[in-house]
PyMOL CGO cylinders between C-alpha atoms (Angstrom):
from pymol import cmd
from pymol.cgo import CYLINDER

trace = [
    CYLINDER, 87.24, 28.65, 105.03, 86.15, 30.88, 102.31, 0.3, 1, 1, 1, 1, 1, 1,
    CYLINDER, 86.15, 30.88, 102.31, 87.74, 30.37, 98.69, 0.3, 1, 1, 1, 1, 1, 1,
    CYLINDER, 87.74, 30.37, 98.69, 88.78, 32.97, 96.51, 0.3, 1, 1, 1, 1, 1, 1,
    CYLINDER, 88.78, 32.97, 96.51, 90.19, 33.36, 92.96, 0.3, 1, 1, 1, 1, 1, 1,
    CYLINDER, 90.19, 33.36, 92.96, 90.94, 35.78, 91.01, 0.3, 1, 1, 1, 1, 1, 1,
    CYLINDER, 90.94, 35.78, 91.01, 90.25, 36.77, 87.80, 0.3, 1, 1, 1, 1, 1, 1,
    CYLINDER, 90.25, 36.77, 87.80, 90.58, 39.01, 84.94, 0.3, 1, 1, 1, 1, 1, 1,
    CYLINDER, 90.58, 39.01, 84.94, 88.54, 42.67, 85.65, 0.3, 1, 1, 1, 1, 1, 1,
    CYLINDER, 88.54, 42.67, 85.65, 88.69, 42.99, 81.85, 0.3, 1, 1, 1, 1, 1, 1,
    CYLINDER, 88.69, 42.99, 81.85, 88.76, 39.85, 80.11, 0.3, 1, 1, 1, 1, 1, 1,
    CYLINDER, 88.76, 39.85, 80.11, 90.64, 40.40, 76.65, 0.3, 1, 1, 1, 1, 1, 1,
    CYLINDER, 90.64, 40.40, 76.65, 87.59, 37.22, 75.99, 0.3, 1, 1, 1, 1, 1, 1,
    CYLINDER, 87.59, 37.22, 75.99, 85.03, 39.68, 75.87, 0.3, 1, 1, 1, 1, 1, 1,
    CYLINDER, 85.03, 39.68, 75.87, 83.31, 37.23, 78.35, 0.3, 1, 1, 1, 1, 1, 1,
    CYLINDER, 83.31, 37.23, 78.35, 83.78, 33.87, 75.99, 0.3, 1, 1, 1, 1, 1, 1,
    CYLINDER, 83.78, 33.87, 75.99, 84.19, 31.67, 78.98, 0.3, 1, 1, 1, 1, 1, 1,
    CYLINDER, 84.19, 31.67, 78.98, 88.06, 31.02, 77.71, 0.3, 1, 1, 1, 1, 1, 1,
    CYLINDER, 88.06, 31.02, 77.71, 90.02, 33.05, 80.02, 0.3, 1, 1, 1, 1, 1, 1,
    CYLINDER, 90.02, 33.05, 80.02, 91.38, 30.67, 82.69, 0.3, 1, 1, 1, 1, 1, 1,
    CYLINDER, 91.38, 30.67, 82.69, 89.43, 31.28, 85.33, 0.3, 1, 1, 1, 1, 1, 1,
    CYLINDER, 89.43, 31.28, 85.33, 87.07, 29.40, 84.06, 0.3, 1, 1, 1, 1, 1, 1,
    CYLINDER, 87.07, 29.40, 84.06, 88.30, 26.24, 84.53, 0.3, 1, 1, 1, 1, 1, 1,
    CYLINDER, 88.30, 26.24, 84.53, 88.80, 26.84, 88.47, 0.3, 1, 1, 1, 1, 1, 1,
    CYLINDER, 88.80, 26.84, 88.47, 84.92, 28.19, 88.28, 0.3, 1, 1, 1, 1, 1, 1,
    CYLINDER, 84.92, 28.19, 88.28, 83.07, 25.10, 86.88, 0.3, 1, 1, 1, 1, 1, 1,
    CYLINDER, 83.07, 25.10, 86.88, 85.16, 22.46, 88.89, 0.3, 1, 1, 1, 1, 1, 1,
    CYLINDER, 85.16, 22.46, 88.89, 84.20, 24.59, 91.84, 0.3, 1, 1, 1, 1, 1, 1,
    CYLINDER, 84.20, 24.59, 91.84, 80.94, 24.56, 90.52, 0.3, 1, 1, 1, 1, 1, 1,
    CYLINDER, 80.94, 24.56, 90.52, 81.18, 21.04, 89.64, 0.3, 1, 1, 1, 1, 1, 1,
    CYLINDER, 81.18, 21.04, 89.64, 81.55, 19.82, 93.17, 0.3, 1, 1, 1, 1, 1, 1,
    CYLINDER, 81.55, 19.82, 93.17, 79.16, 22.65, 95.03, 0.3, 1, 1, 1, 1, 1, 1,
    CYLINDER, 79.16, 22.65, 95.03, 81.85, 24.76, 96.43, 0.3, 1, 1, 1, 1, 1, 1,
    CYLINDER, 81.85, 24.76, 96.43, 80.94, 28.08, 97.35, 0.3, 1, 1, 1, 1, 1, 1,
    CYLINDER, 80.94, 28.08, 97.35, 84.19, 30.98, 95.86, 0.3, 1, 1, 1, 1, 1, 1,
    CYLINDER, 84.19, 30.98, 95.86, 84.68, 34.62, 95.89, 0.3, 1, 1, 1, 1, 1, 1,
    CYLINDER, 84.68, 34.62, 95.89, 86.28, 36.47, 93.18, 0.3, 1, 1, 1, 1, 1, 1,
    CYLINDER, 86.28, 36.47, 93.18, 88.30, 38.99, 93.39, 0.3, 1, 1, 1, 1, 1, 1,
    CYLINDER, 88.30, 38.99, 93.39, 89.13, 41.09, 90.17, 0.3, 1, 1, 1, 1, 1, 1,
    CYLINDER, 89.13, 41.09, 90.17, 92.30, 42.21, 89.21, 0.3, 1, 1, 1, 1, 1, 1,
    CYLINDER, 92.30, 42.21, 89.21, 93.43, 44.48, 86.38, 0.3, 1, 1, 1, 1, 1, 1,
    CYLINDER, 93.43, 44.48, 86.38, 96.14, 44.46, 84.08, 0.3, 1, 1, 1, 1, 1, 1,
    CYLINDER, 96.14, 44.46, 84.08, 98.63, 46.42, 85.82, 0.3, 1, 1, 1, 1, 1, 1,
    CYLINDER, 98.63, 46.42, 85.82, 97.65, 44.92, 89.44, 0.3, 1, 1, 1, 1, 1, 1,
    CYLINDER, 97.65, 44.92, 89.44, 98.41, 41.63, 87.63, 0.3, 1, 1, 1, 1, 1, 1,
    CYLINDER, 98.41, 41.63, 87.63, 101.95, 42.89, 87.78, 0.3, 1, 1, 1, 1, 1, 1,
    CYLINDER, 101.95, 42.89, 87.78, 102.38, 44.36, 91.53, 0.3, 1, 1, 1, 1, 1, 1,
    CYLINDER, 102.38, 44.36, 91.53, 103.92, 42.84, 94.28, 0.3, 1, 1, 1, 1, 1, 1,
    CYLINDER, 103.92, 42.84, 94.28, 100.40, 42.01, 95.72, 0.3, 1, 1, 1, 1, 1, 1,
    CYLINDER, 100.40, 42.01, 95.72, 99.04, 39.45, 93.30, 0.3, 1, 1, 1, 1, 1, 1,
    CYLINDER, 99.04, 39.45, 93.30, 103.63, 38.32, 92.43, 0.3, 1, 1, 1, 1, 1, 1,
    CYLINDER, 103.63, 38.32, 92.43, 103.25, 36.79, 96.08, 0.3, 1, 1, 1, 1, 1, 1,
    CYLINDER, 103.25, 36.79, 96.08, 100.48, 34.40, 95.05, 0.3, 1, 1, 1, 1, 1, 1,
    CYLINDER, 100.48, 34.40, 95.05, 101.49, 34.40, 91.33, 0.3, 1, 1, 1, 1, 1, 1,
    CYLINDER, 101.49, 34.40, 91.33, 104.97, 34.87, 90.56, 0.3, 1, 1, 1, 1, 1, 1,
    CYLINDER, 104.97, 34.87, 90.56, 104.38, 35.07, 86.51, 0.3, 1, 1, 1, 1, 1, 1,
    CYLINDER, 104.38, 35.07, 86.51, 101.34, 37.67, 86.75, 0.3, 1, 1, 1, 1, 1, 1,
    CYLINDER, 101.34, 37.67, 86.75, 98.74, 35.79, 85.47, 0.3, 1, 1, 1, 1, 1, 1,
    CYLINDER, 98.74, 35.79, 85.47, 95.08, 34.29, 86.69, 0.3, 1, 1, 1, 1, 1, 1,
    CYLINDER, 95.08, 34.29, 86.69, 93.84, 32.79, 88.42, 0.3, 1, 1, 1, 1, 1, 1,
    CYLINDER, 93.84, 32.79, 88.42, 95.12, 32.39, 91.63, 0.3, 1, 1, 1, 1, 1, 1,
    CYLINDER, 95.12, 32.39, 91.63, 92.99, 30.61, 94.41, 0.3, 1, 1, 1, 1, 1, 1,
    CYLINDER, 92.99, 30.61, 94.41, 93.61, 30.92, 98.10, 0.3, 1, 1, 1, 1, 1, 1,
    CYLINDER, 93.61, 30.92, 98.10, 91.68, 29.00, 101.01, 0.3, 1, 1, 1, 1, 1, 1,
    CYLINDER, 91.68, 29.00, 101.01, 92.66, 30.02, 104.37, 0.3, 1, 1, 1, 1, 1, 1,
    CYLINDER, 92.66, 30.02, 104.37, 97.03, 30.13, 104.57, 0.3, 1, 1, 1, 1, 1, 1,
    CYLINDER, 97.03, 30.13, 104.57, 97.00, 27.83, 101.21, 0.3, 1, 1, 1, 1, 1, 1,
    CYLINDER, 97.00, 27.83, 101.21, 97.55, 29.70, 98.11, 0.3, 1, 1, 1, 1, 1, 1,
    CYLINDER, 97.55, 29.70, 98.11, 98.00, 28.26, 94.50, 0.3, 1, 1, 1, 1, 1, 1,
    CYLINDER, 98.00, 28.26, 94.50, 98.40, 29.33, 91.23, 0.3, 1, 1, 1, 1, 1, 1,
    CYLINDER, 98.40, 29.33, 91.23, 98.48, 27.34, 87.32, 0.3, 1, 1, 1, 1, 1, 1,
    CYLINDER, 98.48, 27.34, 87.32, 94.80, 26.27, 86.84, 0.3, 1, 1, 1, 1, 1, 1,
    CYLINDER, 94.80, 26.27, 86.84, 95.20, 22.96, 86.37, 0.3, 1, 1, 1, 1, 1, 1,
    CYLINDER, 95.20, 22.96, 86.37, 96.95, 22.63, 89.78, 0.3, 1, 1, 1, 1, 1, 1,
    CYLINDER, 96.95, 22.63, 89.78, 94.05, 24.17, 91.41, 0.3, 1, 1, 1, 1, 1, 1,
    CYLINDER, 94.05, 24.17, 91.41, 92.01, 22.34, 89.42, 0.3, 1, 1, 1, 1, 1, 1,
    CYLINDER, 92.01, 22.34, 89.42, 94.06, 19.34, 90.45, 0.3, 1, 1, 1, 1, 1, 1,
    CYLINDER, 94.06, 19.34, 90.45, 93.61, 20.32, 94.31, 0.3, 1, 1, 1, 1, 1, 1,
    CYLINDER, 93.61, 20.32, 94.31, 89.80, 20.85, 94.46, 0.3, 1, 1, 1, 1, 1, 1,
    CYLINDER, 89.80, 20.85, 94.46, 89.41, 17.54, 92.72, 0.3, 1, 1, 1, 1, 1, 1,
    CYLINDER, 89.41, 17.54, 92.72, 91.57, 15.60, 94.97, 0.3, 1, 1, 1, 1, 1, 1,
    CYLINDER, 91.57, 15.60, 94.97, 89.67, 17.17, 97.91, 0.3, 1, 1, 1, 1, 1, 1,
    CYLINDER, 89.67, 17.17, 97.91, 86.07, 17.07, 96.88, 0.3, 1, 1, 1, 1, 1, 1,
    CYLINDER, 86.07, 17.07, 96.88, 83.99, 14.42, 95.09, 0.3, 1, 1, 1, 1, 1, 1,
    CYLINDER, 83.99, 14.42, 95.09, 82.98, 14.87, 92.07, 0.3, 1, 1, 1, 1, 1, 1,
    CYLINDER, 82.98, 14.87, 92.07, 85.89, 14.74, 89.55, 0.3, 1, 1, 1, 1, 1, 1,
    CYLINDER, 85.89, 14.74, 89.55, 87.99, 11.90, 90.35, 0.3, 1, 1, 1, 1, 1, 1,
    CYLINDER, 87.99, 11.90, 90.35, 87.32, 8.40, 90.38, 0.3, 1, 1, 1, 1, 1, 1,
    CYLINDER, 87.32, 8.40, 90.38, 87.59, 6.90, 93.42, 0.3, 1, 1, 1, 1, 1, 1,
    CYLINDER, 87.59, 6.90, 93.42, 89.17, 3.42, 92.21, 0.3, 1, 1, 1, 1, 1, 1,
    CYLINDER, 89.17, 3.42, 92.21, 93.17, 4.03, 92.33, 0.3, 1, 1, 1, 1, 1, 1,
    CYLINDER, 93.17, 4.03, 92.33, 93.50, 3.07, 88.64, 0.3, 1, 1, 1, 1, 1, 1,
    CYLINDER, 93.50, 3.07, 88.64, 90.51, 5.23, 87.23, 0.3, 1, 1, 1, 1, 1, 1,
    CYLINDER, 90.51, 5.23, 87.23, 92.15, 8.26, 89.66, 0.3, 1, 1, 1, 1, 1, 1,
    CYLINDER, 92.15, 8.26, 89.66, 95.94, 7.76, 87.81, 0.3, 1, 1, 1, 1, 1, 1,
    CYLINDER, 95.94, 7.76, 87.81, 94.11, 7.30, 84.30, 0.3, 1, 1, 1, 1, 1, 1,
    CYLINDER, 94.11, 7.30, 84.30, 92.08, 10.61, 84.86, 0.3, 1, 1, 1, 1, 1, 1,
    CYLINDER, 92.08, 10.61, 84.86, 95.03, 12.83, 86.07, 0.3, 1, 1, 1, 1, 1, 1,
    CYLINDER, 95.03, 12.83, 86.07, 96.84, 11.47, 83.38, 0.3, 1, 1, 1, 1, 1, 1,
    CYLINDER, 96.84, 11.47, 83.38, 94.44, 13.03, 80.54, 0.3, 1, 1, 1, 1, 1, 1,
    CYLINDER, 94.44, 13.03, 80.54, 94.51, 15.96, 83.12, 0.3, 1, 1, 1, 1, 1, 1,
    CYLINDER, 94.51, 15.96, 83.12, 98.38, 16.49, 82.02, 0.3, 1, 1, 1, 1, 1, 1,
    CYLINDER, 98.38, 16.49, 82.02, 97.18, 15.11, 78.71, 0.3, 1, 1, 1, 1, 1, 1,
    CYLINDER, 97.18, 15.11, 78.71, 95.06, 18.26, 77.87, 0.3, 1, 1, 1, 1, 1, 1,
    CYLINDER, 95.06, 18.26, 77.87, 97.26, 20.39, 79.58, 0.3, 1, 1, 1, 1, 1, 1,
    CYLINDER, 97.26, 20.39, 79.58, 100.61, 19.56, 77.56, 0.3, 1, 1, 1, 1, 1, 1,
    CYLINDER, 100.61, 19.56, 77.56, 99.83, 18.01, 74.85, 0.3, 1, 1, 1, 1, 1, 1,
    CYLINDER, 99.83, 18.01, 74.85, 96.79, 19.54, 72.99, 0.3, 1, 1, 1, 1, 1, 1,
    CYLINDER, 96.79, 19.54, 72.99, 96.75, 22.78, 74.56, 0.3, 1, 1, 1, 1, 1, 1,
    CYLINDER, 96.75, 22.78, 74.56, 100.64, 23.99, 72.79, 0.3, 1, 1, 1, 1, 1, 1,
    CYLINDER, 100.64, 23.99, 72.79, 100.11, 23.83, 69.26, 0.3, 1, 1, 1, 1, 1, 1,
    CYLINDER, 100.11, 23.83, 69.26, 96.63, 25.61, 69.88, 0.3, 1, 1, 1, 1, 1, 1,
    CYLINDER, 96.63, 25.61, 69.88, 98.38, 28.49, 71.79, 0.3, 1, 1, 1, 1, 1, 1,
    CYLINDER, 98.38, 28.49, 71.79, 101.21, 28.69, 69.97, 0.3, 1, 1, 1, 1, 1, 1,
    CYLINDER, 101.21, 28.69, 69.97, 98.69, 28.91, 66.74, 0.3, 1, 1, 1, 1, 1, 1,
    CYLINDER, 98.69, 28.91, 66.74, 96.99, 31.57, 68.66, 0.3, 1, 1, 1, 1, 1, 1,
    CYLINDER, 96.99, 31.57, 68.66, 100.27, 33.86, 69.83, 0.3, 1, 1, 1, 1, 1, 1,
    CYLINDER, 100.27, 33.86, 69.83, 101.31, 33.22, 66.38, 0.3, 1, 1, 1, 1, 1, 1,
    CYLINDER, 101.31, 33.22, 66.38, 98.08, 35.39, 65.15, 0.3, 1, 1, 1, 1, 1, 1,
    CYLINDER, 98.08, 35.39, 65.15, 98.97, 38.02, 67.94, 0.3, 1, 1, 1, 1, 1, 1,
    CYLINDER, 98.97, 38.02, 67.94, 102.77, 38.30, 67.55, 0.3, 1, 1, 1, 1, 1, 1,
    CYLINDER, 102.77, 38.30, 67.55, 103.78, 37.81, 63.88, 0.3, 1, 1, 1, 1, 1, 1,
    CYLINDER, 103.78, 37.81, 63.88, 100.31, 38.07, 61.76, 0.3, 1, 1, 1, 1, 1, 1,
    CYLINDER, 100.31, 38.07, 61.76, 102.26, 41.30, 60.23, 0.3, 1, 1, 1, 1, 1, 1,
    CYLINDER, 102.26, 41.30, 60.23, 105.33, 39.36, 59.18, 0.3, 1, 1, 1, 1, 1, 1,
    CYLINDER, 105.33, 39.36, 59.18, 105.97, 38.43, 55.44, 0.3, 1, 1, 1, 1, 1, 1,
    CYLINDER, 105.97, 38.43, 55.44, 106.05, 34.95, 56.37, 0.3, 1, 1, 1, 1, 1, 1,
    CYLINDER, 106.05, 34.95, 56.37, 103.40, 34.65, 58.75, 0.3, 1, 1, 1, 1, 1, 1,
    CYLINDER, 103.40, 34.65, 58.75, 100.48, 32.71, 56.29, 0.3, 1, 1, 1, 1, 1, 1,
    CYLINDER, 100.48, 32.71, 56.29, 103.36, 30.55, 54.64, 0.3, 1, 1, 1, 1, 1, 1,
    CYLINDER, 103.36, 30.55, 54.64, 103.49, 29.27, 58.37, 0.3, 1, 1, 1, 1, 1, 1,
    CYLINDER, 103.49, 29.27, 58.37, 100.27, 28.72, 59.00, 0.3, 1, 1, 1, 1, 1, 1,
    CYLINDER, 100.27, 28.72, 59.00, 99.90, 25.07, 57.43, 0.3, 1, 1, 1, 1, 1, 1,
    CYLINDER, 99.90, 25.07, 57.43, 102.77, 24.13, 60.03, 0.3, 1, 1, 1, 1, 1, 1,
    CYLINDER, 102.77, 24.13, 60.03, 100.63, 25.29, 62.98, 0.3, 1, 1, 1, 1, 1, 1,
    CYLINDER, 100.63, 25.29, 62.98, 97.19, 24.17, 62.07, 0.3, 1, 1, 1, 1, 1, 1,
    CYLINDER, 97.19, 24.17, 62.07, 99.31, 20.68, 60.73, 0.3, 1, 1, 1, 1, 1, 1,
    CYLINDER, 99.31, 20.68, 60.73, 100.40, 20.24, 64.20, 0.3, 1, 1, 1, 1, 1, 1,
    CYLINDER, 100.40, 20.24, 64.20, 96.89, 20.57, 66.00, 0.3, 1, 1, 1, 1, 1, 1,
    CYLINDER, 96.89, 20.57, 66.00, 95.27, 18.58, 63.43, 0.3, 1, 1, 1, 1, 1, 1,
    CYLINDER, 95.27, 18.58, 63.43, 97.75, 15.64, 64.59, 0.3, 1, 1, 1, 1, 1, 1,
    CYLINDER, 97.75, 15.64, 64.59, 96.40, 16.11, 68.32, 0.3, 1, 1, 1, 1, 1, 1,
    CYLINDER, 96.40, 16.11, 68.32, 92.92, 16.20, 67.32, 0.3, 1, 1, 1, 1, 1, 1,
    CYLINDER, 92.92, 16.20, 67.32, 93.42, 12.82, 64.80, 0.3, 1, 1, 1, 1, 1, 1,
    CYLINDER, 93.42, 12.82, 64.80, 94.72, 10.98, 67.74, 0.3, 1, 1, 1, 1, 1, 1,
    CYLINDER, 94.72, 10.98, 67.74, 92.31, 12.49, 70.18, 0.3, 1, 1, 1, 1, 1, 1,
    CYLINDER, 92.31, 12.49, 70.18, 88.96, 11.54, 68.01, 0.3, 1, 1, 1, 1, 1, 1,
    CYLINDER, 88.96, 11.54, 68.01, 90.45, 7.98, 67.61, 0.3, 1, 1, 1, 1, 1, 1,
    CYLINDER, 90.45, 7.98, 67.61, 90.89, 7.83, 70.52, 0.3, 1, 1, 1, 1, 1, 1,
    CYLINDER, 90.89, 7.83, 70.52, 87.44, 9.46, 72.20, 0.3, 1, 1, 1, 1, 1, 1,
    CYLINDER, 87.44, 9.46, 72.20, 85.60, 6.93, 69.68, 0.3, 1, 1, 1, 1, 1, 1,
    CYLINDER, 85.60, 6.93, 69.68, 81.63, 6.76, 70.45, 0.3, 1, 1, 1, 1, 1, 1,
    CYLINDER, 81.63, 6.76, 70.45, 82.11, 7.38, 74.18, 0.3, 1, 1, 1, 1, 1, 1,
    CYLINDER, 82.11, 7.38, 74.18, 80.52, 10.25, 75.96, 0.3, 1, 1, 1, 1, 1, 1,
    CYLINDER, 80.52, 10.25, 75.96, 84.20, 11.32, 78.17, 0.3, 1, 1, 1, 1, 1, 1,
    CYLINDER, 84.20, 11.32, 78.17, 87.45, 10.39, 77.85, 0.3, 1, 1, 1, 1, 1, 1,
    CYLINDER, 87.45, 10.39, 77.85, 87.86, 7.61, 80.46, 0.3, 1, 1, 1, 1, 1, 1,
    CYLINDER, 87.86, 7.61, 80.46, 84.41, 6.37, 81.82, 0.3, 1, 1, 1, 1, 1, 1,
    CYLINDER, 84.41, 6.37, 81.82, 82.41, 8.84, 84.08, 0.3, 1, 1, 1, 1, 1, 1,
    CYLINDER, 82.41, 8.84, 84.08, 82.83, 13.03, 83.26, 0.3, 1, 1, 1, 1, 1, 1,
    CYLINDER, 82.83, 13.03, 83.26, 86.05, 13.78, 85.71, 0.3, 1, 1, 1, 1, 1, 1,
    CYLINDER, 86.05, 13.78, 85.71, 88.31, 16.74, 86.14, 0.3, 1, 1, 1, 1, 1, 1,
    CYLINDER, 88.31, 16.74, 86.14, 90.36, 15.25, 82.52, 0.3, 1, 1, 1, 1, 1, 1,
    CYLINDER, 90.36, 15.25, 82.52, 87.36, 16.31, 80.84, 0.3, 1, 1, 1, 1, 1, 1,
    CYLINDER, 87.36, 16.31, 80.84, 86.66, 19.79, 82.52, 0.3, 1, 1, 1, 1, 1, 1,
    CYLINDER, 86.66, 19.79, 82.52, 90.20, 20.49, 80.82, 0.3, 1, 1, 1, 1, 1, 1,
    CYLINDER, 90.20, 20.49, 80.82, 90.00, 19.01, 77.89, 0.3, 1, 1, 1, 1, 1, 1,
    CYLINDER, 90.00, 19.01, 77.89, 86.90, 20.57, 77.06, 0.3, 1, 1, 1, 1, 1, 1,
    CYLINDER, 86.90, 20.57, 77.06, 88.21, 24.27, 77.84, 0.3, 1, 1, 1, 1, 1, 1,
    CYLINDER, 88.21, 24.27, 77.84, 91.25, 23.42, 75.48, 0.3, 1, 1, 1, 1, 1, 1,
    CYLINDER, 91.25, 23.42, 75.48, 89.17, 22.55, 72.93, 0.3, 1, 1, 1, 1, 1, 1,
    CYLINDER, 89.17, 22.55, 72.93, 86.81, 25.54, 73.20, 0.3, 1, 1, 1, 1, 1, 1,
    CYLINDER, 86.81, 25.54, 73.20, 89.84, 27.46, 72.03, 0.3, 1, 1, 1, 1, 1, 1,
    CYLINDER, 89.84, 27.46, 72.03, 89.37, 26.66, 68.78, 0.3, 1, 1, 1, 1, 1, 1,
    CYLINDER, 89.37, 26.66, 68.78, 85.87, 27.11, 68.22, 0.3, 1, 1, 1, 1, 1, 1,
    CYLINDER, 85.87, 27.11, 68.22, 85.07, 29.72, 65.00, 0.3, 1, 1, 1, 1, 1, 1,
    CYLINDER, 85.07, 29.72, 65.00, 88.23, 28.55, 63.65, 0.3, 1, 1, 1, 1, 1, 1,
    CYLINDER, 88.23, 28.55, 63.65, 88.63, 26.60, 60.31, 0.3, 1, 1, 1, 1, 1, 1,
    CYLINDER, 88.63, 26.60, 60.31, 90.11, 23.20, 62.23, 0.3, 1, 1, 1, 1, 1, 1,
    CYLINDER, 90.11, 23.20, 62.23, 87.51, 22.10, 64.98, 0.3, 1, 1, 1, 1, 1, 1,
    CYLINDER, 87.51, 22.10, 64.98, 84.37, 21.72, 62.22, 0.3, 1, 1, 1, 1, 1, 1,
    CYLINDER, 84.37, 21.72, 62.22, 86.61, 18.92, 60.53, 0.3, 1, 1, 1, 1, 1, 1,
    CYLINDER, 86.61, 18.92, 60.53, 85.92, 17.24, 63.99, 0.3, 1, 1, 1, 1, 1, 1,
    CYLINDER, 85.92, 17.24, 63.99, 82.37, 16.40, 65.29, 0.3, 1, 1, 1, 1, 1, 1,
    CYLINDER, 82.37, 16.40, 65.29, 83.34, 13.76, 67.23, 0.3, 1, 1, 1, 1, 1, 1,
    CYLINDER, 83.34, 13.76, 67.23, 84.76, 16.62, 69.39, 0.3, 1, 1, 1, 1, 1, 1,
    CYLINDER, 84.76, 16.62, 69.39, 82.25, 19.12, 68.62, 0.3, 1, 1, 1, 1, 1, 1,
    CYLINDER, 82.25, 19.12, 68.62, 80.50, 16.96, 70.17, 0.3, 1, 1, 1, 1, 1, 1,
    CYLINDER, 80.50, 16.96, 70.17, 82.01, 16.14, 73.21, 0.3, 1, 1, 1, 1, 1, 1,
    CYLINDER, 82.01, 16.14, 73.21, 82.68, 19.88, 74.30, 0.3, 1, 1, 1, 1, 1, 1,
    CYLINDER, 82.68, 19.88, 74.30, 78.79, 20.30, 73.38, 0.3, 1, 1, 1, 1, 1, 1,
    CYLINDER, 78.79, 20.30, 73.38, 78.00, 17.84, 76.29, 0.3, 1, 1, 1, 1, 1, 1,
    CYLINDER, 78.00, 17.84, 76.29, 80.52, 19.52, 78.50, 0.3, 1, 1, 1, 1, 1, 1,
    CYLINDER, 80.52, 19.52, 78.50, 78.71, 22.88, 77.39, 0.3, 1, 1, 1, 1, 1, 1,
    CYLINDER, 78.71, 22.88, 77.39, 75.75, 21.02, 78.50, 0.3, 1, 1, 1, 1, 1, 1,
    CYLINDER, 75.75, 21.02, 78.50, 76.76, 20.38, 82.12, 0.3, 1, 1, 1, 1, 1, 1,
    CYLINDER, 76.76, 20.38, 82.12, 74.79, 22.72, 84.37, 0.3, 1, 1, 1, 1, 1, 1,
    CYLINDER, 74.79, 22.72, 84.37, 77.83, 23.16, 86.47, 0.3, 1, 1, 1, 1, 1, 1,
    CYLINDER, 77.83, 23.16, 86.47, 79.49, 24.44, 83.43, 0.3, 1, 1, 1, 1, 1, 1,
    CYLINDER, 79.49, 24.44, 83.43, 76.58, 27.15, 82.47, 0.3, 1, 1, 1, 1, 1, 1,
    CYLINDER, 76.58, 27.15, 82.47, 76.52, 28.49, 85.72, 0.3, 1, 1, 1, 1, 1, 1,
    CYLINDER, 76.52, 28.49, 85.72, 80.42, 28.85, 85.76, 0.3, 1, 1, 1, 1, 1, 1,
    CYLINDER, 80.42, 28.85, 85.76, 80.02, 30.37, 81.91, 0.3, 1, 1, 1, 1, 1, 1,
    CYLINDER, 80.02, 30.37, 81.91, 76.98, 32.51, 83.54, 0.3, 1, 1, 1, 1, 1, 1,
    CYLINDER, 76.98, 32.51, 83.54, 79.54, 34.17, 86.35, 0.3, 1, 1, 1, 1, 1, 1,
    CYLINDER, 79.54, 34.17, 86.35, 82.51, 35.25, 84.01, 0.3, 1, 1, 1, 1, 1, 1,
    CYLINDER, 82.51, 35.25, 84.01, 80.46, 36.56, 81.17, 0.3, 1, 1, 1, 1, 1, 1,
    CYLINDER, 80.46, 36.56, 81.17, 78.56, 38.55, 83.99, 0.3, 1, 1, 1, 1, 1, 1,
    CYLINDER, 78.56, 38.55, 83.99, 81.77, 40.38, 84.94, 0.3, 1, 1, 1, 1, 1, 1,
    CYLINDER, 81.77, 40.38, 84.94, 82.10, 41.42, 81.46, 0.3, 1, 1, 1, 1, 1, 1,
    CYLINDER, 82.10, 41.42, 81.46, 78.93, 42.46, 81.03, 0.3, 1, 1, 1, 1, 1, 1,
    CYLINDER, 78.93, 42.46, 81.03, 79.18, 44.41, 84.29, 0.3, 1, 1, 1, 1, 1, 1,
    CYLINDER, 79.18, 44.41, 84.29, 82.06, 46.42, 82.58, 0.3, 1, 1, 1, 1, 1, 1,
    CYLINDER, 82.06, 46.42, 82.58, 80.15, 47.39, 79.52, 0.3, 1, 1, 1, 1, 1, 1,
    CYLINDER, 80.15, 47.39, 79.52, 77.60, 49.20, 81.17, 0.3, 1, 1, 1, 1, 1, 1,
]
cmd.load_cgo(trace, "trace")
């Protein structure tokens, strides 16, 4: 059965590889599955069509013959339960993986969108930069605790898995910002999931739509 996701058809990333199809690309990539992509714009995002498959308007969505599914970490969560690749196969390793899955997902990830919508919705307010040292306090606790807790090792919990697909796209989030160059430890670590050729070629494919649009 052929998979297909969709994704922005004018990425407000300018192509960064941070919109959040991205994550569904490289574990697709990750573990050889073969995807179409179907584009969607703005305003489609908000039709009936794509409602059905995801009721908030957002990307991506990813369906696979009747099975449709929206949130990226779910799908992400699907493809790695049913291809090898990105979850342990000892029970404990699988729990401990999906765990940091959630991990990324809810824990880091807030404070670095809300830091983000923050710089969208209220950078005109009189009281937006007094605020600031709240926001960029709060991810600075994530990122202590998630460098102590990273250490020397290469991924979060043994072998690369789906935990660190996520985690790594999180983190990307903050790169050319004023917080993630206080942490090399993770520099690090999203340079070797940067590194991944899986990655590249799922990087490759969303910056080509973009470029696509600019010609």
């Amino acid at each position: 059965m052929t998979i297909t996701i969709t994704a922005f058809e004018s990425s407000p990333d300018r192509g960064r590889g941070l919109a959040r199809d991205m994550r569904v690309r490289w574990a697709l990539e990750e573990v050889g599955q073969p995807y179409e992509v179907r584009l969607v714009s703005f305003k489609a995002m908000k039709q009936p069509t794509h409602l059905a498959l995801q009721p908030f308007g957002q990307i991506p969505t990813y369906e696979e013959g009747d099975l449709a599914l929206f949130e990226s970490g779910g799908i992400v969560l699907h493809i790695a339960e049913h291809h090898p690749g990105l979850l342990p196969e000892d029970a404990n390793a699988r729990a401990r993986a999906i765990t940091w899955m959630f991990a990324a997902l809810s824990t880091v990830e807030p404070p670095i969108v809300e830091r983000e919508a923050a710089h969208y919705a209220e950078r005109d307010e009189a009281w937006h930069e007094a605020r600031q040292p709240i926001l960029k306090g709060r991810i600075r606790d994530r990122l202590d605790q998630l460098s102590d807790r990273l250490g020397d090792a290469d991924w979060l919990d043994g072998a690369f898995s789906a935990a660190d697909l996520l985690m790594v796209t999180v983190l990307r989030r903050l790169e050319g910002s004023d917080i993630l160059g206080d942490y090399p430890t993770l520099s690090a670590y999203i340079a070797r999931g940067q590194a991944r050729p899986a990655y590249k070629r799922a990087f490759d494919a969303q910056l080509a739509v973009f470029t696509a649009t600019q010609k």
